[in-house]
N, C-alpha and C positions, 0 to 999 in steps of 0.2 A: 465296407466302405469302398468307393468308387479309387481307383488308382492316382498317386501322384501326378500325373502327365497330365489327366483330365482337370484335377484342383489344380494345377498352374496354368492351363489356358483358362478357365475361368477366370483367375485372376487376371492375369493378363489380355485379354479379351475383352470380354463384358463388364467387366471387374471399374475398365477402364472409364467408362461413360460417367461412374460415379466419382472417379477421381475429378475429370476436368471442370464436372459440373460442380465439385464441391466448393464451400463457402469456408467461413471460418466461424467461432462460438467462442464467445467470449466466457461463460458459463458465470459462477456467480465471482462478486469480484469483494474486493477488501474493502469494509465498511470507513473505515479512517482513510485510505488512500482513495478511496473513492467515491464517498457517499452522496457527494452530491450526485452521482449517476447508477446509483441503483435503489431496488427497494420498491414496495408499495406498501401505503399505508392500509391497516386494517383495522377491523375494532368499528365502535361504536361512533367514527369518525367519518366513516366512509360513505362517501355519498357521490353523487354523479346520476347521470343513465345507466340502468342494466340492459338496456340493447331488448329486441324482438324471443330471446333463447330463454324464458325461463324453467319451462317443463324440460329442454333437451339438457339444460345442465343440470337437473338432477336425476338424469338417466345417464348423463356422463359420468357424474358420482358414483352412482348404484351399478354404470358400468366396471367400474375399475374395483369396486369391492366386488362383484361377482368376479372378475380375474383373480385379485388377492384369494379367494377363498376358495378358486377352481371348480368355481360353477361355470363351466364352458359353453353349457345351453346359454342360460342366463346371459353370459358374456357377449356370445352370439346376437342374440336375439334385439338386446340391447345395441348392438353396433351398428346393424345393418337398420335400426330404425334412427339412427345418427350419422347417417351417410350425408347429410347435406349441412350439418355441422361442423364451426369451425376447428373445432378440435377432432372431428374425427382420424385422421393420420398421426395423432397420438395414443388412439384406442390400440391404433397397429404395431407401433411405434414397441409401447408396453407389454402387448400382446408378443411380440418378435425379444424384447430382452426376457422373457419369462420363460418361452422356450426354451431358450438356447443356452438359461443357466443349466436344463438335466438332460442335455443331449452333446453327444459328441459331434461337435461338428465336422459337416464335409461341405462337399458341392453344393446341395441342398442349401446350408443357409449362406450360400453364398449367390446364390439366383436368390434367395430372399429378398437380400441387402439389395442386387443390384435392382430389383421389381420396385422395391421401398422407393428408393432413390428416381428410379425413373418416374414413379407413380406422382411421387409428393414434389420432388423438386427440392424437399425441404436440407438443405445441405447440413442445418445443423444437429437436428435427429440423425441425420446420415452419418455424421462424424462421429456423435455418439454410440452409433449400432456398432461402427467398424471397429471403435475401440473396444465393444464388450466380446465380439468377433475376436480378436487379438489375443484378449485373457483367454477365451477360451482355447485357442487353440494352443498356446503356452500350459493352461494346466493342464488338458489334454496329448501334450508334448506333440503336436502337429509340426516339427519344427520347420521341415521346407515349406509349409502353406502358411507359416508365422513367419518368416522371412518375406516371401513373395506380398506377403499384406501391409511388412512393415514397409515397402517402398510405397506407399502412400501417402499422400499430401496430407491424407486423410488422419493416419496412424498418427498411435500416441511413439515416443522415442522407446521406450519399455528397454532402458539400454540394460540392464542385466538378464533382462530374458532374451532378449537379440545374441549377448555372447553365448548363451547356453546353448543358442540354439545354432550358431557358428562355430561352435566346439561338435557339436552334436551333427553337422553336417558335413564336418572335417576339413572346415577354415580357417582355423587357431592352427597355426602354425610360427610361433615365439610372438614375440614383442611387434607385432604391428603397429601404426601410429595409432589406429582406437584404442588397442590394449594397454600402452602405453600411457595415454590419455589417462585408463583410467584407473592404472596402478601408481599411477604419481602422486593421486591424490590423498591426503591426510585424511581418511576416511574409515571405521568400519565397513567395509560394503556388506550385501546383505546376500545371502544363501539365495543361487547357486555361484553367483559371480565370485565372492570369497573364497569358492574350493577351486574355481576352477583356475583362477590368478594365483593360488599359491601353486597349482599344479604346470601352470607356465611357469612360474619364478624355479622352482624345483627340476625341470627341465631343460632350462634356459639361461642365460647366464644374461641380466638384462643389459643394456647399453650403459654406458659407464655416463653419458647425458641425462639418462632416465634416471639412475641411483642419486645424482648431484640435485637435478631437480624433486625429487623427492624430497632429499634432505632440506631443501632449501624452503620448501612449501612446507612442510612441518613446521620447523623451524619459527618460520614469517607467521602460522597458523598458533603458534604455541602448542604444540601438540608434541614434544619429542618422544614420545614412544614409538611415532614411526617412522622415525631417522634413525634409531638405536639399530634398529636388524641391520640398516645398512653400512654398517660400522667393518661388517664379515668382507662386503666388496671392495674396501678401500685398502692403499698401501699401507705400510704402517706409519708415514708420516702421518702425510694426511689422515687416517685410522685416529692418530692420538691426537691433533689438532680439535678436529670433528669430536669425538669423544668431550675433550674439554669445553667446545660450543656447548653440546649439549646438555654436561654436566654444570654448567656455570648456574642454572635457573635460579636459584631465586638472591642468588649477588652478579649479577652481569657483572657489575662495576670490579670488582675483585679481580678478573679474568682481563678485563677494557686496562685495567690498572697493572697486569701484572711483568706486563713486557713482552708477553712470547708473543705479539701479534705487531710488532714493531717491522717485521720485514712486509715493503708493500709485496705483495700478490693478490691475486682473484682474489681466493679464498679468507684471505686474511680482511680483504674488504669486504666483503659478504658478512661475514662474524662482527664486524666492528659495525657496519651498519644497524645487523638484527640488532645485537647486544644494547645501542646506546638506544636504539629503541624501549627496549623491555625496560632498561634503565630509567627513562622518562616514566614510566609509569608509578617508578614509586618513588624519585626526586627530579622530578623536571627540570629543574635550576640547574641543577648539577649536573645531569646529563647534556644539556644542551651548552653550558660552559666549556663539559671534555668535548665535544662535540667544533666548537669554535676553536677549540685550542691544538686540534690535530689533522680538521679536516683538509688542509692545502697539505699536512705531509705524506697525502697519500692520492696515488691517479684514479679516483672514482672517477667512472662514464659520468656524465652528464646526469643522465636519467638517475642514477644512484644518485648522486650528489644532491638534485634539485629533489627527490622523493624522502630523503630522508633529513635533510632540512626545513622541508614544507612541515613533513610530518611535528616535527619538533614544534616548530612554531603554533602550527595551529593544536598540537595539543596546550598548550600555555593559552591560546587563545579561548579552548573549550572550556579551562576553569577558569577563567578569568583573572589572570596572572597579569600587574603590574606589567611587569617585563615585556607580555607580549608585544604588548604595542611601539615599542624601540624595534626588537626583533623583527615585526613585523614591516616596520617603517624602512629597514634597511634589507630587508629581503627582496630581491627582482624577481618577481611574479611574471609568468609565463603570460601569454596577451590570451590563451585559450584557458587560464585558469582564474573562472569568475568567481569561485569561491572563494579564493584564497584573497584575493584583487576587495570582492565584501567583508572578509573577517578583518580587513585593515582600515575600513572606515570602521568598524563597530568596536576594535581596539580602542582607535582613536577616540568615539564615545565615550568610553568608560574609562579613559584617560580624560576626556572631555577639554581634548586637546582640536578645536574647532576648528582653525588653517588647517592641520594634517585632516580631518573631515573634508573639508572645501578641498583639499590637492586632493585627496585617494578620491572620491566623488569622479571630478573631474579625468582621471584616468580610466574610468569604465567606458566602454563602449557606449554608443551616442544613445542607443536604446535604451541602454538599461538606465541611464541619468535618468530620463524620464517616465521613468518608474516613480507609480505615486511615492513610494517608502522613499528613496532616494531622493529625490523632490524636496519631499518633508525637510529631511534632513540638513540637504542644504541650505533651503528656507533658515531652519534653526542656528545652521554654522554664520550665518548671515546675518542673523539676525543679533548672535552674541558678539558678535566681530565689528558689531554696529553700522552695519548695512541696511538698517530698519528696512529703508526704501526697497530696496531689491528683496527682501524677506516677501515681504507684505504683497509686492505682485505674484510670489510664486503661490504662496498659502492662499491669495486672493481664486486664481486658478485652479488649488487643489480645492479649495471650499465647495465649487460645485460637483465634486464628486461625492456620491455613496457608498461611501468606504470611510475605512476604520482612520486614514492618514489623511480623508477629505475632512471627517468628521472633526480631526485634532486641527488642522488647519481652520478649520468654523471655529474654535473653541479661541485660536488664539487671535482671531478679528472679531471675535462676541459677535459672529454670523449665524443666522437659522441654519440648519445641518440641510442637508438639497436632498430628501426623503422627498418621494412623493410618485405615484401609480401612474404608468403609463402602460394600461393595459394593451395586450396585445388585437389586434384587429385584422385576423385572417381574410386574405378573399375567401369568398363562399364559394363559388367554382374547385378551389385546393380544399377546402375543407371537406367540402362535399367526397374528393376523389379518396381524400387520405382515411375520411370513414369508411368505406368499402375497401380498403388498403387490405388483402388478407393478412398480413404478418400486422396486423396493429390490429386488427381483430380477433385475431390469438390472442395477443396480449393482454387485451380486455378478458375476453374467457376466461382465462390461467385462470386473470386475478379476482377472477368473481365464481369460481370454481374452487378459489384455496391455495391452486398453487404458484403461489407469487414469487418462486425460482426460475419457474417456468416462462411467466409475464415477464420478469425483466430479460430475461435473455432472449425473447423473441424482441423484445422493443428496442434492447440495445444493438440488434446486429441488422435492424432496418435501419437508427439513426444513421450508419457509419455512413459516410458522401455525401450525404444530403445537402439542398439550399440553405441557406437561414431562413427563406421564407417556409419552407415545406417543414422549418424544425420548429419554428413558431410559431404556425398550424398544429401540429402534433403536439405540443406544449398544452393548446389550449381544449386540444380535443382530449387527452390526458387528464385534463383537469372536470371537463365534464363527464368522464366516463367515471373518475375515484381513484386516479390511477395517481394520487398527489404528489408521491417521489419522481414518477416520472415527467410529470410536468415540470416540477425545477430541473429536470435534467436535459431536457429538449429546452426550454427557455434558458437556460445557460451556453448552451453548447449555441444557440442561435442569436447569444450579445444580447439578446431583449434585457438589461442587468436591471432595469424601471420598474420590468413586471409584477409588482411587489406582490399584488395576492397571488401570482402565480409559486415565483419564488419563496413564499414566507406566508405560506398559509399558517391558518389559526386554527390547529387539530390536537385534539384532545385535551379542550379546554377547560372540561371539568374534572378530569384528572391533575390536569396543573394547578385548576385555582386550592384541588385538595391541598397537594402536596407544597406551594406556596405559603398556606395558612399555616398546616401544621409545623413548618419548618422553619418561619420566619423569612423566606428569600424571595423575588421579584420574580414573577411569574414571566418577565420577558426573559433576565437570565436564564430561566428555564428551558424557555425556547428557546431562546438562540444556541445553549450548551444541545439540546433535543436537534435541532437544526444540522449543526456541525457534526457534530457527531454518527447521524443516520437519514438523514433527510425525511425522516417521517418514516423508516423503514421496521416497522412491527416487529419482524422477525428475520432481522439482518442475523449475520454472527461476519467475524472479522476473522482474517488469517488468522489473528492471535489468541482466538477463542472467544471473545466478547461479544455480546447478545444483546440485540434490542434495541430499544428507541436513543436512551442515553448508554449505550453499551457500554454496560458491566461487565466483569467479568465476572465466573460463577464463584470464585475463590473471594473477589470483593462483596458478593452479593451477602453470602454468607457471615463474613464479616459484620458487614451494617445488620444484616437482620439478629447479630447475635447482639450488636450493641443497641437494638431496639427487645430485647429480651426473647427472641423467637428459636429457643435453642432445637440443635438439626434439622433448620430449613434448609428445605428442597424446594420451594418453588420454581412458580413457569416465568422464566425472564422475558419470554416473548409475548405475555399478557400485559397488555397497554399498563396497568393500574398498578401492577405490581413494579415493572421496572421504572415507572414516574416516581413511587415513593420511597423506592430503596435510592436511588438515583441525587430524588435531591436530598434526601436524609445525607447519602454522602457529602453533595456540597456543601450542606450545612455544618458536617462532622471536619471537613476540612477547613471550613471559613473559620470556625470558634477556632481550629490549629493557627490560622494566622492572621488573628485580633481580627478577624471580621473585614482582611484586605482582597476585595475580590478578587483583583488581578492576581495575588497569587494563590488564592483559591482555586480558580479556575485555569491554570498553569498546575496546583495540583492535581484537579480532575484528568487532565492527561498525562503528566508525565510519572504521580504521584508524588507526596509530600516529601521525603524523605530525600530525593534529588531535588526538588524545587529549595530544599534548606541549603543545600550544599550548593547552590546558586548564587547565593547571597553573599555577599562583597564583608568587608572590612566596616565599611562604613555606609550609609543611606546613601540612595542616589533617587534621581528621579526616574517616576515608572516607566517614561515612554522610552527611556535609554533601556531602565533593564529589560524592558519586552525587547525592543528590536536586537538583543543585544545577549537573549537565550540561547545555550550553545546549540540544542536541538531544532533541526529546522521545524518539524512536526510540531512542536509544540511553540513555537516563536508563533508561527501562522493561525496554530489553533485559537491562542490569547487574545489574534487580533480581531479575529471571525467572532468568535464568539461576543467578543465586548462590540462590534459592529453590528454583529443579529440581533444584541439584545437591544440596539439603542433603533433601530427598524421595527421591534415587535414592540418597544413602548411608542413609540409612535402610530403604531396600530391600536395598541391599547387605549392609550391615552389622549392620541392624537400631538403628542410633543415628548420629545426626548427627556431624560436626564442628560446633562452635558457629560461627555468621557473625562471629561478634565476636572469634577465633582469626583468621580469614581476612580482616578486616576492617582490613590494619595503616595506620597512618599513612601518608597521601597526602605523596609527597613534592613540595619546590619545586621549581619548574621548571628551577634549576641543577645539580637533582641528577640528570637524565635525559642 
């Protein structure tokens, strides 16, 4: 291998040209946080233009199995007759991470990357290569050429190989502010970082700042097992104080109650904050009574004070506690905390105390009043306050919106819902340019080659800066090419919100109409649950493990397919047909749980039944209070999406809605579940 001095001028060198040029890659992203902007649908759905490339993509195919199978002729021969192909700088791309998994790398594939990069331009294959570059030179143990790599814009953080390799360089020398960083935290860390932190702690006596902060993060993290070791660095007051924090777990209140935290100090308010915390969690009432009843006799900072009063509250507010909304009402909410400023009008709702609606309304920022949701509501505090007139102009207003709060607005003036297609109409000059666009003819490729990971992550990292007109062009070229997830994602990002075939196309309609019949449920709620949930995305999967069109998880899949008699299914969640009728088998499985009441049906399709029960109040209320009025933001928005897709896809259906306000019936008490 060529000498260290040569591998750091490369880096630093030539190395360079691909830093500045580099981009960024969004790679694949979370199906529920973000569905409407990834995905391409597939299956027997897909339709559009397949472009001039049919024989070269399936020699692109048949290239990358000959790689896979290290047929290198093959591989070859195949490549160089796909040189004027769009995908060819992914043959190399693939070609270059297959290497470099059985070779130790040096200089070599570091003039690779940088030829790669200069050749293609493509910054984010380039990002990619540098990070498999990285591993390798870390399992490799390269450590000064894994340093020198990691100062790249390019580089992943790889921060427990970075300390190895600052240990290994002879840089770890005690408690620096990195090391510290990252021995504070309440964590197992993972082999080598964990030998080499206990082998600083064991040489080093850490900062008596860094022991405190530990404690305190554990502590806040519920985690005391690793505040316990730091038990050895403390005096023995403090030692038996601390000791008693952390022994108190599962009675705070015993400790909160017992007297020995009656002298104010720091510490003594740290403990009394954690403690009435923990304590809310298994009597709220009570905690937040000792809470009222001790906090002026003690000098909390500010920040403490307002952090763990907020906390109190809006935990009463999360389960929907009477109480909160008093508490709420007499809390002064910071003017930069919007959350707290909204959980006091939805209090307010579910107290259905309609002035305290109309004042907390009124105190949000001028923008967010005007927020349809907000709006709404007002309208409603308005209109039981017997302000009919002023009601009726604002619902009048929200009625020509298409949305979930325009649609309830139609519903309460017996108005047509303001559905209705305003297809997008591209200049042909931009159309014309954005088809020869090469990164949006990648995209098509990928997705008509197979790999639709690939399609959206070329197509999302061209949208980013764009016009509205150039994303509303791409929207529609999207939609001719088959690319239907990305078409609602460029038509969103570009306000087209009219675009209805683009936004709410009608795909896999004879999957739905099955699993409709068999199941008894509305082939629009289908859709619009199919909509929200993945955009049409075949073969999404979500941080949290869920797969598909109506992403399941595989632990639910199993489930439904055992209560339809299919014992140890293993099916393909990313086959159109399969996860349509596990999918709505489930919302059927959930609708019979609650008498057949969509909304919280469909409130348990995301959050599951068993929280959606623990939702439920004392008494009925009505539905549009309990939707806006769910503690989870995720699933407030989801209830509202969904029951809006679906009343846009009976519209397409049928050409006329159901009313929401039909589908809308009284939330029942929680005795009646």
């Amino acid at each position: 291998m060529l000498g260290g001095a040569l591998l750091l001028s490369m880096v630093a060198g030539s190395w360079a040209v691909a830093v500045m040029a580099a981009g960024s890659d969004n790679g694949q992203e979370g199906a529920k946080a973000s569905a409407i902007g990834s995905g391409g649908a597939a299956g027997d759905e897909t339709s559009g233009d397949t472009g001039p490339y049919g024989e070269q993509r399936l020699q692109f195919s048949e290239a990358l199995d000959a790689l896979a199978a290290g047929d290198q002729a093959r591989f070859a021969s195949l490549k160089a007759a796909l040189s004027d192909y769009p995908l060819a700088d992914y043959l190399d791309y693939e070609q270059l991470q297959q290497q470099w998994r059985d070779v130790t790398p040096g200089s070599r594939e570091i003039r690779q990357l940088n030829a790669f990069e200069q050749r293609t331009g493509d910054s984010s294959l380039t990002r990619r290569l540098t990070r498999t570059l990285q591993k390798r030179f870390a399992e490799t143990e390269q450590w000064e050429t894994f340093l020198a790599l990691g100062k790249s814009r390019l580089a992943a953080s790889m921060t427990c190989e970075t300390l190895k390799a600052r240990s290994e360089a002879g840089q770890v020398n005690g408690f620096d502010e990195q090391i510290v960083e990252m021995w504070v935290k309440p964590r197992e860390h993972r082999e080598p970082c964990k030998s080499i932190l206990e082998d600083i702690e064991a040489r080093n006596t850490p900062p008596i700042s860094a022991i405190w902060e530990r404690i305190y993060q554990a502590m806040e993290s519920n985690k005391p097992e690793f505040a316990t070791p730091m038990l050895a660095y403390l005096g023995s007051r403090d030692r038996a104080l601390a000791k008693s924090w952390i022994e108190a777990g599962e009675s705070p209140q015993s400790f909160l109650l017992s007297g020995k935290l009656d002298k104010d100090t720091l510490l003594n308010r740290r403990i009394i904050a954690d403690l009435i915390l923990d304590w809310s969690r298994q009597d709220t009432s009570a905690a937040i009574e000792q809470w009222l009843r001790i906090r002026e006799r003690f000098s909390f900072n500010d920040d403490r004070y307002y952090d763990t009063s907020r906390a109190l509250a809006m935990r009463a507010a999360y389960r929907r506690m009477p109480e909160a909304h008093q508490w709420l009402q007499t809390f002064t909410a910071r003017a930069d905390d919007l959350e707290l400023q909204e959980w006091r009008i939805r209090t307010a709702l579910l107290a259905e105390d309609w002035q305290a609606v109309i004042n907390s309304i009124a105190q949000l920022p001028r923008e967010e009043q005007e927020e349809d949701h907000w709006a709404y509501w007002q309208a409603r505090a308005l209109e039981q306050t017997g302000r009919e007139a002023d009601a009726r102009s604002i619902y009048t207003e929200l009625a020509a919106l298409q949305s979930y709060h325009g649609f309830l607005s139609a519903d309460r003036l017996q108005l047509d819902y303001a559905i209705y297609d305003e297809p997008i109409v591209p200049d042909s000059q931009l159309l014309g340019q954005l088809t020869d666009e090469p990164a949006l003819r990648r995209a098509r490729e990928f997705h008509h080659v197979g790999l639709s990971t690939e399609s959206r992550r070329e197509w999302n990292n061209w949208v980013r800066g764009r016009s509205e007109a150039e994303l509303a062009a791409a929207a529609v070229l999207a939609s001719e090419w088959g690319l239907h997830d990305r078409a609602i994602y460029a038509a969103g990002l570009s306000n087209s919100r009219r675009a209805i075939s683009l936004r709410f196309p009608l795909l896999y309609r004879s999957e739905v109409a099955r699993a409709s019949m068999d199941n008894a449920i509305e082939p629009a709620w289908i859709f619009g649950v199919m909509r929200r949930e993945s955009a049409y995305i075949r073969d999404v999967r979500s941080s949290a493990g869920a797969i598909g069109l109506m992403q399941l998880m595989p632990r639910t899949a199993r489930y439904v397919a055992g209560l339809q008699g299919k014992k140890d299914w293993r099916g393909d969640l990313t086959e159109s047909g399969t996860n349509i009728e596990l999918g709505t088998f489930y919302l059927r499985h959930v609708m019979n749980r609650f008498d057949d009441h969509q909304v919280l049906a469909t409130a348990s399709y995301n959050a599951g039944p068993s929280r959606v029960g623990k939702w439920l109040t004392e008494s009925s209320m009505e539905a549009d209070i309990w939707i806006d009025t769910i503690p989870y933001t995720e699933t407030r928005r989801y209830v509202r999406a969904v029951l809006a897709y679906a009343a846009i896809y009976e519209h397409q259906l049928n050409g006329e809605p159901q009313r929401l306000s039909n589908k809308l019936r009284l939330i029942p008490a929680a005795t009646g579940v």
